[in-house]
N, C-alpha and C positions, 0 to 999 in steps of 0.2 A: 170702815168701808170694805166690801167686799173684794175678794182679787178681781183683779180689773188689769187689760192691757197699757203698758205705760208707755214703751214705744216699740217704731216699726224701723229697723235699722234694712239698709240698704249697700249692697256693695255689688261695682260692676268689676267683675271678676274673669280675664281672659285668660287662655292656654293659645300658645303662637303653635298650633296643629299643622300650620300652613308651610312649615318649613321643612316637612317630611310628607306632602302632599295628603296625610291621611284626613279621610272625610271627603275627599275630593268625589265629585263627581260634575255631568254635564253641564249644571247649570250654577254649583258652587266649585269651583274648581282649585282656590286657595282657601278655604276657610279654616275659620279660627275659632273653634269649639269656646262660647262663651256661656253667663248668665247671668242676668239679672236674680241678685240672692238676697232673698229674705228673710230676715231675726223678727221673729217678735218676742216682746218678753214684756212679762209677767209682772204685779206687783210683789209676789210671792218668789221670783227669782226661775220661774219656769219661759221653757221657751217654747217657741215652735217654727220652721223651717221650709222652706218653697224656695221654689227658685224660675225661672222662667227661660227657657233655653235660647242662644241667639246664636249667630255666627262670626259675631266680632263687631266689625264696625255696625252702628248704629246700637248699640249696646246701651251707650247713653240715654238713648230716646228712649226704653224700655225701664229702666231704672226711672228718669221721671213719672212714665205712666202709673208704677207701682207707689212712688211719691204722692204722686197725684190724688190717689185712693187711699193713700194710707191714714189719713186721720178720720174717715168712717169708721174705724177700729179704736186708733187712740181711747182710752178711760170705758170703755165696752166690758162689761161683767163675763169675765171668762167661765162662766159656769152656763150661761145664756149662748153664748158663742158657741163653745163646744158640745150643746145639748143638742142645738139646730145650725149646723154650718149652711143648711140650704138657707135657711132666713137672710144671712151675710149675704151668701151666694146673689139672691132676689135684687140685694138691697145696691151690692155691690156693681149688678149689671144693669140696672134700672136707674139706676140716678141720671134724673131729666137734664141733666147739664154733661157731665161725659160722655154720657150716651150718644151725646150726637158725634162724637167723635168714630164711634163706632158703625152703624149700631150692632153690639155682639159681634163684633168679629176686629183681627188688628190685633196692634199694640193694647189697646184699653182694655180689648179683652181677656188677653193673653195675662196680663195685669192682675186685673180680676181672680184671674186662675192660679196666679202664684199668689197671691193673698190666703185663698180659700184655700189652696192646698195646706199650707202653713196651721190654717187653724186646723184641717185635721189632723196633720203630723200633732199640734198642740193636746188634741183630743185623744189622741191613739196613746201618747204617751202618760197623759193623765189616767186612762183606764191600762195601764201597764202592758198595751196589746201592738203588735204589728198590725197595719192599718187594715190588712185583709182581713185580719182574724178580728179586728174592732168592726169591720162592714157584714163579714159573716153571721157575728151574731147579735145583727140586728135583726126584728121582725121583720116579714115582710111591709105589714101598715107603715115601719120607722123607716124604711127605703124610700117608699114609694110617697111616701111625706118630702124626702130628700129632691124629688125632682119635680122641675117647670115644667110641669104638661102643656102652661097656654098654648103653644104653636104646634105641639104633638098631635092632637087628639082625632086630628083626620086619619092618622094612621096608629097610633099607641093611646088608648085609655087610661084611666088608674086602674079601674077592675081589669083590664087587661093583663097589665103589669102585674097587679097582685095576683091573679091564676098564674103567671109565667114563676113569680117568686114561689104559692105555697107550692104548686107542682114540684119544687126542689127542694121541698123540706126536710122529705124522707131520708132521702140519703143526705144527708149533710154533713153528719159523724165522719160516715164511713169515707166519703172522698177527701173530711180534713186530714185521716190519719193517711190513705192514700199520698196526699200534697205533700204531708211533712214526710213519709218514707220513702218516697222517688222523684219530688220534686215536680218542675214543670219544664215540657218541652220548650225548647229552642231554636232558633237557627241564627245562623252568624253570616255578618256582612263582611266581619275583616278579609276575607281574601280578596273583596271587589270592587275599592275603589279605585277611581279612572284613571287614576294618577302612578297607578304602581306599573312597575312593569312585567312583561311576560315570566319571567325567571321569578319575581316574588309572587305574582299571580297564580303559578300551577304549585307552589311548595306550600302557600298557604292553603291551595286547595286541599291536597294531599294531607295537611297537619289538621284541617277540618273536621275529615270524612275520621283521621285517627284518634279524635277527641271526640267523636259519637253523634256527630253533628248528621240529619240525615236532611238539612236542606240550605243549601247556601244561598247569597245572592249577589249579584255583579251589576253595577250602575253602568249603563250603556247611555247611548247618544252623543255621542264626540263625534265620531266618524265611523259608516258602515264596515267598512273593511277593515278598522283595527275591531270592531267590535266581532265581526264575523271570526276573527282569528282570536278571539278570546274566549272565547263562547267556546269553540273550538278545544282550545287547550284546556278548560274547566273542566268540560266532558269528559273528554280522555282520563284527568287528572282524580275523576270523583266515581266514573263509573256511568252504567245505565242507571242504577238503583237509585242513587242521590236525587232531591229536585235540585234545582236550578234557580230561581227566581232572578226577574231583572228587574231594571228602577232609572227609569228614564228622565226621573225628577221636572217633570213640566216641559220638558226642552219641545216636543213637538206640539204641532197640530195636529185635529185627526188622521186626515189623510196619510201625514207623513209618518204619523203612529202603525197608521193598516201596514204600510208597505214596507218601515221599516221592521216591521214585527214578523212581519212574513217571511224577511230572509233571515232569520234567526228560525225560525219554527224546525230547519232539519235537526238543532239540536235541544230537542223537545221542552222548553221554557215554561216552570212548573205555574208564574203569573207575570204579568208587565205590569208595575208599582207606579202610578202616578205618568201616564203615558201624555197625557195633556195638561191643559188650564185645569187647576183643585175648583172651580170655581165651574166647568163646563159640563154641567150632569147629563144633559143628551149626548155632549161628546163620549162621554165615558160608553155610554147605553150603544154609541154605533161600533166606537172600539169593542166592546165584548160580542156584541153580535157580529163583527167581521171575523176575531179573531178565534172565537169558538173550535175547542175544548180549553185554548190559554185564559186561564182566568186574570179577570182584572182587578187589580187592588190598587186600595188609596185609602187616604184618611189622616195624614200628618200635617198636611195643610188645611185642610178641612175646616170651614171657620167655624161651624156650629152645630149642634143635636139637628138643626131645619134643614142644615143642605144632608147631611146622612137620612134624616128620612125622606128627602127628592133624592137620593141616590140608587135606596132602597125601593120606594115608590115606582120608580124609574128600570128597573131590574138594571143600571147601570154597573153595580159591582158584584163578584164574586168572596169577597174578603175585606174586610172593613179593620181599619190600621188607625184603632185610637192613640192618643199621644198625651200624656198625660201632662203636656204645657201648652197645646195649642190654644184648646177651648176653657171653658169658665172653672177649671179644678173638677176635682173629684163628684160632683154634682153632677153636670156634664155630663162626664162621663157617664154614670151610672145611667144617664136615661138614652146615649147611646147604649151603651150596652143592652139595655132591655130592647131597645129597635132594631139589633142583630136579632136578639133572642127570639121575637116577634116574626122577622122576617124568615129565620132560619139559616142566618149568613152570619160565617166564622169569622171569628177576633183572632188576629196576628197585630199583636200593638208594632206598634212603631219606636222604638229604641236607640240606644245608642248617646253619640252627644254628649254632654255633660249631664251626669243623672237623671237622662232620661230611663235606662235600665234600670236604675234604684229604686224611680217612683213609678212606672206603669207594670212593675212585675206584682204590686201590689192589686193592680184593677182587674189582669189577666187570673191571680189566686180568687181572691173572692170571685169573679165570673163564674170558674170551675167549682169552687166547693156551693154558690150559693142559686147560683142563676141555671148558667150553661149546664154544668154538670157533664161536659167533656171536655178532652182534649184532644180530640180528632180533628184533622187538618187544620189546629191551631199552635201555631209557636211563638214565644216573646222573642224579637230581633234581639239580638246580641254584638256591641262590638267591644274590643279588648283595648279601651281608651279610656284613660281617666278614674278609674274606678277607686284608685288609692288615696285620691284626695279626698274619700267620705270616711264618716266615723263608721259608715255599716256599707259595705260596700257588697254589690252582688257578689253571690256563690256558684260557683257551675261545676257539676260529675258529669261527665259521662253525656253533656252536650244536654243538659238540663238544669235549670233555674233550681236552684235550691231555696223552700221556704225561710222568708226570712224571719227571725223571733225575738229580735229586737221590738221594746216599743217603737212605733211610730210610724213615718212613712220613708222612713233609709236617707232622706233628704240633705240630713248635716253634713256643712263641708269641713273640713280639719280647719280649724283656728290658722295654722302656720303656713296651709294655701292661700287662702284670703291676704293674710300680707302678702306672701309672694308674687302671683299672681294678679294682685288687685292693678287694674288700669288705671291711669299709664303709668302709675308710681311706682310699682312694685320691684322689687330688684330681680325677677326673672323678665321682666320687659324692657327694662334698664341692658341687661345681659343680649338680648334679642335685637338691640337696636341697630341699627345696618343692614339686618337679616335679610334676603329678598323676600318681601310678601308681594300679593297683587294689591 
């Protein structure tokens, strides 16, 4: 028999984040940087890796979903799997009985997404390549094979797609050797979450701008006047020249979006990240058109390739923040990406987390060498959490993403976190019991 998947191991894996407030902001204000992590492995003794991002509790319910889907894989010819992971992808978001659970979007889908990412770590590793440089050189017909046009096509084609891919053919070489000699831009959230205080807030500023970072960003929506005095001391602490970005994380409604945005604007707010409902695409459309030149971003919540193109459709956003665990894996994504590329609206992924940074620096690399073909007014989010528990863990010079050249897609977490770690058993939550969480 040929190699074929034998199982799909599962482990709910939490970091107690919450007891140093980092991650915080308005609308998670204790979290607990988690994930649902996924093993597959091999008849031949090969694996492949995923993981699905969460914030603590309910963690469980995200591990069943992947459960739930997992033996559509079971005994599957890994040579079939990793030739076409959209076929998985199709088959895995389409199943007339989950689906209602969903449909596309949620836990089930999120699921979904940690499944398919795993087989292409599976894939990436089998052809000896980091997952950007395995999507790089694929043709563009073997892409644009990769994505579900059904719901696309009012606004993205396949011939569409393929002029947008061969148009970046020419240069291909020359921006992969670019990637690996300078890497890819950045920006960093660690000085801005809501929970720190003034004193860590302007030192982390100031250590930012001295690591080459030239855009940061601060979660607002607690309260106007500490926010007003933050904003404040970020300024001072970064300069005129730095942006700024803030990230509201849903906590408002429109209105309250206009008005609170308005009294931040004297200290000139490079975009407002998720100002309302991820779910409210006319709201987004009146937020940009009140708040104009502040650009509007979102996309971590985002449940699917449909509402980004009613976002686009919509001229609701300025910057579009894919996430490489929200939607259906690396599939997904890719037909986002071609609906920025389409519209002409920049990729700044959404990061952070528990390897979130690991897995969407790979989607923001291939964009640049194969799609986009820049890096103007795009940065992958960065924060300085977690990174040690992976076998490959992000690189950063100089306030830039270094290419990574490891097979796969950076996803494995260290064998001796999973014990540690692992919920509720683990002896670092054993160690944490008492702690005050929310």
């Amino acid at each position: 028999m040929s190699e074929h998947i034998t199982s799909v191991d599962t482990v709910d894996v939490r970091f107690p984040t919450s007891l140093h407030r980092d991650g915080s902001d308005a609308m998670n204000p204790f979290p607990d940087y988690s994930a649902a992590y996924v093993v597959l492995k091999t008849s031949a003794g090969a694996e492949g890796h995923g993981l699905v991002f969460t914030v603590g509790r309910g963690t469980e319910i995200q591990v069943a979903a992947v459960q739930s889907l997992a033996p559509m894989l079971v005994g599957q010819p890994v040579d079939e799997l990793t030739a076409d992971p959209g076929a998985l992808t199709r088959r895995l978001v389409g199943d007339s009985q989950i689906r209602w659970l969903g449909p596309e979007k949620g836990v089930v889908h999120m699921a979904a997404g940690g499944l398919a990412n795993a087989v292409w770590d599976l894939a990436a590793r089998r052809a000896g390549k980091p997952l950007w440089k395995l999507l790089a050189d694929l043709t563009p017909q073997q892409l644009v094979a990769q994505v579900d046009f059904r719901y696309l096509r009012d606004a993205l084609t396949e011939d569409e797609a393929l002029s947008l891919l061969r148009a970046a053919e020419g240069g291909r070489a020359e921006r992969e050797r670019q990637l690996l000699a300078e890497g890819y831009p950045a920006y960093t959230t660690t000085p801005g979450w809501l929970g720190y205080d003034d004193e860590k807030l302007e030192w982390l500023c100031r250590e930012a701008v001295d690591a080459g970072y030239r855009l940061i960003k601060l979660k607002v929506g607690g309260n106007l006047a500490d926010d007003v005095r933050r904003m404040g001391i970020a300024r001072m602490a970064v300069g005129p020249d730095v942006r700024i970005a803030v990230d509201a994380n849903q906590i408002w409604g429109v209105p309250e979006a206009i008005r609170w945005m308005r009294e931040l604007a004297e200290f000139d707010p490079y975009w407002i990240e998720e100002p309302t409902s991820p779910d409210d695409v006319l709201g987004h459309a009146a937020v940009r058109k009140a708040l104009a030149p502040v650009r509007v971003a979102t996309g971590e919540h985002v449940h699917n390739a449909v509402m980004f193109k009613q976002m686009l459709q919509a001229d609701a956003v300025d910057v579009v923040q894919i996430d490489a665990c929200r939607v259906a894996g690396v599939n997904e994504n890719l037909a986002i990406l071609l609906l920025a590329a389409k519209f002409g609206v920049p990729v700044c992924p959404h990061a952070g987390g528990v390897g979130l940074c690991e897995l969407v620096q790979h989607l923001a690399m291939f964009d640049f060498v194969a799609l986009s073909g820049s890096t103007e007014d795009r940065a992958i989010e960065y924060v300085d959490h977690l990174h040690e528990h992976f076998t490959d863990p992000v690189r950063l010079n100089g306030g830039r993403y270094l290419a990574p050249t490891a097979p796969g897609m950076s996803a494995q977490i260290l064998p001796a976190t999973l014990t540690d770690y692992r919920f509720p058993d683990g002896p670092q939550w054993a160690a944490a019991a008492g702690e005050p969480t929310a």
